[in-house]
Rosetta silent file (secondary structure, phi, psi, omega in degrees, C-alpha in Angstrom):
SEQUENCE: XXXXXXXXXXXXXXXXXXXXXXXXXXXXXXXXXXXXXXXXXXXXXXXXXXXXXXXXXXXXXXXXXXXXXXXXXXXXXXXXXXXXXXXXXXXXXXXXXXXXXXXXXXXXXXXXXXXXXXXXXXXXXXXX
SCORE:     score description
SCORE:     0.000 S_00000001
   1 L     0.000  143.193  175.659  118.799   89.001   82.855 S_00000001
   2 L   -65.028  164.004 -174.049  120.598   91.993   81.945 S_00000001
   3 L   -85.413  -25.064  172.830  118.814   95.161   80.582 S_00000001
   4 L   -68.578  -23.968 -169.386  120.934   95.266   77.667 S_00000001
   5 L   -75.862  -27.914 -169.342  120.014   91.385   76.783 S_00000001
   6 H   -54.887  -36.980  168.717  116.175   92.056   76.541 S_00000001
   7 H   -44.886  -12.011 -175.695  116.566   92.974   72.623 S_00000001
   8 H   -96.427  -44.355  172.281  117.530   89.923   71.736 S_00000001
   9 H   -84.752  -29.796  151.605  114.056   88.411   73.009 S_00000001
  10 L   -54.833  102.882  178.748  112.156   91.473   72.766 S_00000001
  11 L   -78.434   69.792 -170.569  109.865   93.147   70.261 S_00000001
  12 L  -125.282  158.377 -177.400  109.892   96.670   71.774 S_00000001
  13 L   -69.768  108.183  160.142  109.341  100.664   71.399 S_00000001
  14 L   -35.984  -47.908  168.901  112.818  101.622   70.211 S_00000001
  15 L   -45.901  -33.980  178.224  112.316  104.864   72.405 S_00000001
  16 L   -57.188  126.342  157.709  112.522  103.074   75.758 S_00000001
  17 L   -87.956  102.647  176.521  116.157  102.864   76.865 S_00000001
  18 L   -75.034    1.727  177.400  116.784   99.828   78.562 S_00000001
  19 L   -99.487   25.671  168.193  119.759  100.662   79.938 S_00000001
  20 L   -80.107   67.303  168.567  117.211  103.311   82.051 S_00000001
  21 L   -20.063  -29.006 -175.351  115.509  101.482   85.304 S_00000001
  22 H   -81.560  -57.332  160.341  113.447  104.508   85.336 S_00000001
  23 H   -23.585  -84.040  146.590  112.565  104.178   81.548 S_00000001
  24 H     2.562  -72.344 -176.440  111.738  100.539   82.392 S_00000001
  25 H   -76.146  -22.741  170.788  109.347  101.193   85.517 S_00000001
  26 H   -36.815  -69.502  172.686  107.947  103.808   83.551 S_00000001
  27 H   -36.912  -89.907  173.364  106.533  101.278   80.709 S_00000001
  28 H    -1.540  -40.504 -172.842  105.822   98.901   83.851 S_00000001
  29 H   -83.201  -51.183  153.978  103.595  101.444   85.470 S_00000001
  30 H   -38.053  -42.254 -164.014  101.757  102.017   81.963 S_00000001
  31 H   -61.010  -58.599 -146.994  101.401   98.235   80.347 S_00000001
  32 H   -71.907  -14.511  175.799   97.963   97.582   82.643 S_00000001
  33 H   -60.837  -55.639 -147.258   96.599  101.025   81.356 S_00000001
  34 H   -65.460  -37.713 -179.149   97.467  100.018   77.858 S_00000001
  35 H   -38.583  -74.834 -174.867   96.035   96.496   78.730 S_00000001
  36 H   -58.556  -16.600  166.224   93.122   97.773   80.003 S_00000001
  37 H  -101.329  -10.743  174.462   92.485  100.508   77.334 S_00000001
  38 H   -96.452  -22.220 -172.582   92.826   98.187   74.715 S_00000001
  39 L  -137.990   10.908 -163.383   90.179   95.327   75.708 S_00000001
  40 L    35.306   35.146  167.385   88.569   97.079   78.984 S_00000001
  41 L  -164.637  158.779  176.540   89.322   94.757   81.812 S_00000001
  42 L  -119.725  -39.199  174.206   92.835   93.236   83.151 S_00000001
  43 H   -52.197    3.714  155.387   90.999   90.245   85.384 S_00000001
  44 H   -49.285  -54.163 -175.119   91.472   87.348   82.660 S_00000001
  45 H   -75.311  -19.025 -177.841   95.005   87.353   83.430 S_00000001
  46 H   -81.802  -38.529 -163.723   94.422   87.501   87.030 S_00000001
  47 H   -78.539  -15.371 -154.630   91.669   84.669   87.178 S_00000001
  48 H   -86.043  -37.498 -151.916   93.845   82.508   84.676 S_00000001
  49 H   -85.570  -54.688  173.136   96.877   83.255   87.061 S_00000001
  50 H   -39.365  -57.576 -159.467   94.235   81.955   90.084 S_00000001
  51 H   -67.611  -65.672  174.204   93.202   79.187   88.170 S_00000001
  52 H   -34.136  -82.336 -179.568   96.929   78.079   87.289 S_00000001
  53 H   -59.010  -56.632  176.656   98.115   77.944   90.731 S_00000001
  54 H   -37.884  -27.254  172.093   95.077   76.237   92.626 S_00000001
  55 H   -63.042  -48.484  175.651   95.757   73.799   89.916 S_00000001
  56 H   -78.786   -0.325  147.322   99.543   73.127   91.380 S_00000001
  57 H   -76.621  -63.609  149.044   97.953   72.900   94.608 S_00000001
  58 H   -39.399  -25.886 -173.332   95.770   70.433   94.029 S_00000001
  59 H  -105.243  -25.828 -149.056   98.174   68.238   91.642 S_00000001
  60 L    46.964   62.958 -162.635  100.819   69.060   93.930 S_00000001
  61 L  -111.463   21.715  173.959  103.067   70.052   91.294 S_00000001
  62 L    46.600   72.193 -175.688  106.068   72.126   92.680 S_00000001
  63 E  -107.044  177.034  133.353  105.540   74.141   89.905 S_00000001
  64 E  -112.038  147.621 -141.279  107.043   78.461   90.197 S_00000001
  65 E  -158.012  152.813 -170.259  105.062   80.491   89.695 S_00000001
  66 E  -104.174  137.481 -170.101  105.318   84.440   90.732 S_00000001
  67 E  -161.433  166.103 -157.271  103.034   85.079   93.972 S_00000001
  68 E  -113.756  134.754 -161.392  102.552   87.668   96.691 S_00000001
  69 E  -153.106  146.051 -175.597  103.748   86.011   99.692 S_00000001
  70 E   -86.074  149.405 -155.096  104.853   87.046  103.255 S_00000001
  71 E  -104.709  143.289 -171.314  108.748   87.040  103.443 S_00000001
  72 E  -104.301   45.626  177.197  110.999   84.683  105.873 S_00000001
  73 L   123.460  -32.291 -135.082  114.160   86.095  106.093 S_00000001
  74 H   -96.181  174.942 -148.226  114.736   87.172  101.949 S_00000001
  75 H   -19.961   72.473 -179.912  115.752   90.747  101.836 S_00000001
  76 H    80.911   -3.101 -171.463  115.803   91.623  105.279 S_00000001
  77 L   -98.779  150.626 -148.604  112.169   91.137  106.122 S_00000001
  78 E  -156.995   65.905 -164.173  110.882   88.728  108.477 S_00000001
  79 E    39.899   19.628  149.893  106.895   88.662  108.312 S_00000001
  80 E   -83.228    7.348  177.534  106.397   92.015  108.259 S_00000001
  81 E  -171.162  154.053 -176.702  105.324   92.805  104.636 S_00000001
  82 E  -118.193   92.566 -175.250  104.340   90.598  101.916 S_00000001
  83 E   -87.242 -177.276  161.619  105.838   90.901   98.575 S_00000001
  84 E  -114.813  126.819  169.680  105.594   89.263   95.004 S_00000001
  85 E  -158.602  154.830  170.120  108.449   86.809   94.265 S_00000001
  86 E   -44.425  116.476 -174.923  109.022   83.588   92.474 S_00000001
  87 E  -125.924 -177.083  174.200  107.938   80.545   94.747 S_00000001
  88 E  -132.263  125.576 -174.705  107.156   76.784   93.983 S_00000001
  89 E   -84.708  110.197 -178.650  103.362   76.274   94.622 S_00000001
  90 L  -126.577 -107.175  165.012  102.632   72.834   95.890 S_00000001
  91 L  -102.877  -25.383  175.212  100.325   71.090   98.074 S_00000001
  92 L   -97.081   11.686 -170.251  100.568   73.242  100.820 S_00000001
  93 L    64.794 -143.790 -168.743  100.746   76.403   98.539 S_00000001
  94 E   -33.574  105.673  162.400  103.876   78.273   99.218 S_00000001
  95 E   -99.760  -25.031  146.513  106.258   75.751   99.434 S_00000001
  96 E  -114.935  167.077  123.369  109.673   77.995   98.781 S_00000001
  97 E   -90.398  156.737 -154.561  110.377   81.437   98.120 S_00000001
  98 L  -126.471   51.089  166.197  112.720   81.890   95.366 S_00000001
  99 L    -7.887  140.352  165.335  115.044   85.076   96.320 S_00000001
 100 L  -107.510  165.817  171.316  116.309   87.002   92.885 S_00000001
 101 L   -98.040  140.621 -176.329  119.783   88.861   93.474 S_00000001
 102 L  -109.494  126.995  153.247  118.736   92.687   92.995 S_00000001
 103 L   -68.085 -155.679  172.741  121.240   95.478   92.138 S_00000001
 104 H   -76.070  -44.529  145.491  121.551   98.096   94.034 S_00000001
 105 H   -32.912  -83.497  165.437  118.904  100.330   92.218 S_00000001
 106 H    -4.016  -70.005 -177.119  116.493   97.058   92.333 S_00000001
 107 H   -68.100  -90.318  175.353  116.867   96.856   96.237 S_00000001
 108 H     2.896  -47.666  178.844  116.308  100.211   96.752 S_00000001
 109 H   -83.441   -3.775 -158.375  113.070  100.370   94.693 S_00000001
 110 H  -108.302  -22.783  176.840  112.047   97.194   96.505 S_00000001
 111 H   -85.782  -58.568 -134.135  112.632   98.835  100.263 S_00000001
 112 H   -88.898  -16.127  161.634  110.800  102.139   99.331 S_00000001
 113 H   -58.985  -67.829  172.788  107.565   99.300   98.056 S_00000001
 114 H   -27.560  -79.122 -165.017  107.990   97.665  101.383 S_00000001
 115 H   -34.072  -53.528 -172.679  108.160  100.768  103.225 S_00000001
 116 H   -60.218  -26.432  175.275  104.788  101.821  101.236 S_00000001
 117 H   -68.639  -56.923 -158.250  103.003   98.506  102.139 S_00000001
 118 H   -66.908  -25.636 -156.587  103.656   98.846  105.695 S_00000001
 119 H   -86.294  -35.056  170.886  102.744  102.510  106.321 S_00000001
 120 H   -49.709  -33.116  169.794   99.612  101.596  104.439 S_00000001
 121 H   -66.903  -47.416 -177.754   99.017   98.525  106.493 S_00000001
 122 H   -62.849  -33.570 -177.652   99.814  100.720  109.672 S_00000001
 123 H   -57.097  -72.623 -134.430   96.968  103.468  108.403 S_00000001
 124 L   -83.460   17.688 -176.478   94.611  100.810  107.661 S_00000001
 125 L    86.982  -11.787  176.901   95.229   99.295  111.446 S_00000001
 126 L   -84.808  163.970 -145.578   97.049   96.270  110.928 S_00000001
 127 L  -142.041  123.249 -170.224   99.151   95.244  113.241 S_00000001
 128 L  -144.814    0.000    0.000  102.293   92.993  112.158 S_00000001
């Protein structure tokens, strides 16, 4: 969706400028403080999230669902880092990956994550 379209669905702080990616990751980087300063834990949504998918594994229900998943091929990577992208969760648990089209900003912020997983992954010894 475009950055200009989120107002039309959105209830948001008029200060943000959406047509800023930087603005944007900014918030992004923030919401789990604010989460987390407002009720003093964030793991509800994760075991809820947990909960959700083992359920379309077990029902087998092709359902998608956004999950951290090691990448086949989608923007250049080939089971060397493990990302979060839309998949359809099924009996065997990943059953697709769901590629998004990225701009150019997008990919960019999405190589220099990559990059940061692996050198951590190299520090911490793993070998991939």
């Amino acid at each position: 969706m475009p950055y200009a379209d989120l107002d039309t669905y959105l209830d948001r702080d008029p200060k943000v400028d959406l047509s800023s990616p930087e603005d944007i990751k900014a918030n992004v980087v923030t919401a789990a403080y604010d989460v987390f300063n407002g009720k003093g834990w964030t793991n509800a949504g994760v075991a809820i999230s947990a909960v959700t998918m083992a359920k379309a594994v077990v029902l087998d229900e092709r359902s998608i669902y956004p999950a951290s998943t090691t990448l086949r091929g989608e923007y250049g990577y080939d089971g060397n880092v493990a990302l979060s992208m839309p998949c359809v969760i099924g009996i065997n648990g990943v059953e697709k990956r769901i590629p998004v089209a990225l701009n150019e900003w997008e990919e960019a912020k999405l190589h220099e994550s990559a990059a940061y997983i692996q050198e951590a992954m190299k520090d911490a010894g793993v070998k991939f």
